[in-house]
N, C-alpha and C positions, 0 to 999 in steps of 0.2 A: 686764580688770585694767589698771589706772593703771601707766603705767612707772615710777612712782615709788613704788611700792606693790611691783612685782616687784623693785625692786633691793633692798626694803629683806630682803625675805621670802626672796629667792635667797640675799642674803649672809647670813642668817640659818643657812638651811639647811645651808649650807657650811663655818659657824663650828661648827654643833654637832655635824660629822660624818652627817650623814643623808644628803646630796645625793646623788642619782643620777640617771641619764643620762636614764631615763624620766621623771620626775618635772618637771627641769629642760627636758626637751623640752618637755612640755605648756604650761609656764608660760612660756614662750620664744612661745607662737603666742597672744601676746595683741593684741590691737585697741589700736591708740591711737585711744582716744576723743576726741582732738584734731583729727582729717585725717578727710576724707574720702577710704575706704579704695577705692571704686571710683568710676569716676565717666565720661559717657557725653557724647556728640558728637549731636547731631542734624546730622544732613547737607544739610541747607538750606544750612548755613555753606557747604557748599562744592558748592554748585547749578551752578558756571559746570563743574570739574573734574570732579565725579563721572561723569556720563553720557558722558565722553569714555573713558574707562574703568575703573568701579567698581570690579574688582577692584585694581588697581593702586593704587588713592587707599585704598580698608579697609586695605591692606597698611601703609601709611603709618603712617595712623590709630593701627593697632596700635602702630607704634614710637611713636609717641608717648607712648602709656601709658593709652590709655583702653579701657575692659574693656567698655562697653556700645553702643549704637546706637539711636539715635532714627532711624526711617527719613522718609521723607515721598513723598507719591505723586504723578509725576513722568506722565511721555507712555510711559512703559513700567510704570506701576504702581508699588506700594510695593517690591516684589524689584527693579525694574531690568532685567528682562527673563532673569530667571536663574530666576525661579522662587522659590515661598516656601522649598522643601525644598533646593533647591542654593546660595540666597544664606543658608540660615543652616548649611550645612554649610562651607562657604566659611569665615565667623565663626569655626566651631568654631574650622576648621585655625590660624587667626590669633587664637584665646585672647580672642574678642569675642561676644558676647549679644545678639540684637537684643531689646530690652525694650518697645517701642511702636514708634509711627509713627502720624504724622497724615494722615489720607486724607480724600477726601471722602465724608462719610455721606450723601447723598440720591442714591447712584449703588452699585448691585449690593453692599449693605451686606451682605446675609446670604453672600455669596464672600469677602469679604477679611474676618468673623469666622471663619468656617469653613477660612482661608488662615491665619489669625493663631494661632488654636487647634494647629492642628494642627503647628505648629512651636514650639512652646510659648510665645509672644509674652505680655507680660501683660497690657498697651495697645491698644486701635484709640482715637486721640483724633482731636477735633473743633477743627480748627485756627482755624475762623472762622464767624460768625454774622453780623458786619455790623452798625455802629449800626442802630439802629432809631427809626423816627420815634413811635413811643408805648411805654410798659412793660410793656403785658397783651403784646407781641407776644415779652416774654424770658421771659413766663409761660408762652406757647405752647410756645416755643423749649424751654424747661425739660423742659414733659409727652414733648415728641421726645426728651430727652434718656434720659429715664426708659425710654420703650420702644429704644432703642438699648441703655441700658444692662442691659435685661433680656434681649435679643437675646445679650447678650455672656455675660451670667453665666450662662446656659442653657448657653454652650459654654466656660464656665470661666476667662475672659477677662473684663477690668475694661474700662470704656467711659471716657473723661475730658473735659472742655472744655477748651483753652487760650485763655488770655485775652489781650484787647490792651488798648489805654487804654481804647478807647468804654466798657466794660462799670465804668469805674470813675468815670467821669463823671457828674454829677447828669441824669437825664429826667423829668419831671414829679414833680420835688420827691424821687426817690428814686433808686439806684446801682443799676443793671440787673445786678451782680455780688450782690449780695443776693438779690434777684427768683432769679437762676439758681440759688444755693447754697438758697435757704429752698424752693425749688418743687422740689427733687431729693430722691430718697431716697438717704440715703446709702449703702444697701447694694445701690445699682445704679450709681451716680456722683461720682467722684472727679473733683478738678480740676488743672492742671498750672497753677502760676503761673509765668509770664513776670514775673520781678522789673522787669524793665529796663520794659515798659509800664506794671506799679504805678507805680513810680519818675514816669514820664513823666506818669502822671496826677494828680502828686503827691496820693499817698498814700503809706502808710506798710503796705510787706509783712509788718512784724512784727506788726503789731493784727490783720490779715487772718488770719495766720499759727494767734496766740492764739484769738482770735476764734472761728474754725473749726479746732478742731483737729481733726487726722486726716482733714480732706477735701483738703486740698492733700499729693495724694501724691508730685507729681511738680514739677520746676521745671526754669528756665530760667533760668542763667545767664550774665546780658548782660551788658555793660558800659554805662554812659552818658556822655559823654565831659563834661567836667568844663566848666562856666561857657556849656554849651550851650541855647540856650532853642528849638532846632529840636526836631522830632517824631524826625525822624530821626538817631538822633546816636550811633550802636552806637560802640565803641571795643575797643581790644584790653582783655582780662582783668587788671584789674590798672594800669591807666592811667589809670580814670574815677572818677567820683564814689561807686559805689555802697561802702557797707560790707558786703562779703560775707562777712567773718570774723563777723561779728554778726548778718548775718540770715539765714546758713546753721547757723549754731547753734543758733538759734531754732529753724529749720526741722527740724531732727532732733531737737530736742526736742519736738514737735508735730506725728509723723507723717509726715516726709519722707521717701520714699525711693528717690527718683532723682532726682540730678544733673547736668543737664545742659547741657552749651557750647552755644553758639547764637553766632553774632555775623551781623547784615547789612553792615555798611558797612566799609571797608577805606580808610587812608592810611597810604602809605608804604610797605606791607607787603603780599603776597598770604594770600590765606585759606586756602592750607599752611602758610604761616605762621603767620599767627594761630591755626591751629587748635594747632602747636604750644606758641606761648604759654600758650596758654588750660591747656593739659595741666601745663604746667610751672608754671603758677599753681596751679594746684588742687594738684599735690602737694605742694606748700611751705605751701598754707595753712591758719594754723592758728585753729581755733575756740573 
């Protein structure tokens, strides 16, 4: 229900004598369809801090305000050396989800579905593929994608690709991002778009978005630091060029459903910090 819809219907209620405590409770636990009501950290952001000691940094995390976790797989694995069953009990105690994590698929792929399942994770994604010097070769890439993604949905687990620019660039007259989505079955492979590489490859994540609706389940949001023509040019949330109040609303109208902070590069400010930011953006903003 629209906030503006329940104040007209509460004062409604309360003018004609009806109102009670039940009634008004229910209607009190509405969703603002404006914000994005939870929303999740992948922990690359803070690759230099975590491994120093993870428990201490999720503790953070948590005050911060973010309810989910993208993990990624590290010299200790996707858990960090805690274990799939102690790093998401850990989460619990701190009111967080591990929801994915990007690992490497060509390295003991059927242990970390069978690690991911069994703590209820919804994601194992494929963080990288690597330009490719011809097109049949993101065709190939695709059919691996599809047997990974049957690997996962056998154990009840969704499979995803994450994108960077390469895949949005022309290769022999065609976008190796196309080759990946039209060579997938959808009901074995979703994809996480990294906004901030669309952006860098100038293209446009809203067409993608439309385009493909309901395969981009998951995203990444970056910043790109405004008037930059470098590859690399991450920025704090909220600083840069992109419009995320408009292509995150897109995105939830078109099957999105995880949001997640990412940031690589840092001035001025450490990537606690930033990750703060990033938290305090996302709850102010509105779509």
């Amino acid at each position: 229900m629209k906030r503006s819809d329940f104040l007209k219907l509460s004062g409604g209620i309360a003018l004609t004598g009806f109102a009670s405590n039940g009634i008004l409770a229910s209607l009190i636990n509405f969703e603002d369809e404006n914000r994005i009501k939870n929303f999740g950290l992948q922990l690359y952001t803070l690759r230099d801090d975590f491994p120093k000691n993870p428990k201490a940094v999720l503790k953070q995390v948590a005050e911060f305000g973010y309810k989910q976790i993208e993990s990624f797989e590290g010299p200790k694995g996707m858990f960090w050396g805690m274990g799939n069953k102690e790093f998401n009990s850990y989460l619990d105690e701190l009111g967080m989800k591990i929801v994915s994590s990007h690992c490497d698929i060509s390295k003991d792929f059927d242990r970390k579905v069978e690690e991911a399942a069994a703590i209820g994770m919804k994601y194992l994604i494929c963080p990288w593929v690597g330009p490719q010097k011809k097109i049949d070769n993101f065709k190939k890439i695709a059919d691996d994608f599809n047997v990974k993604g049957e690997q996962c949905r056998k154990n009840g687990i969704r499979f995803a690709y994450h994108n960077h620019n390469y895949s949005f660039e022309l290769l022999e007259g065609q976008l190796p991002q196309n080759v990946l989505m039209d060579n997938t079955d959808p009901n074995l492979v979703d994809f996480e778009m990294d906004i901030y590489w669309v952006a860098t490859a100038k293209s446009d994540p809203e067409v993608w978005l439309k385009k493909y609706k309901n395969r981009f389940r998951l995203c990444h949001i970056k910043d790109r630091k405004k008037n930059s023509h470098e590859r690399d040019a991450s920025c704090d949330l909220g600083t840069g060029s992109i419009d995320f109040s408009k292509i995150l609303k897109t995105a939830s109208q078109n099957g999105m459903k995880y949001f997640i902070v990412e940031q690589e590069k840092y001035e001025g400010t450490t990537p606690l910090q930033s990750v703060q930011t990033g938290a305090s953006f996302l709850k102010n903003l509105k779509l």
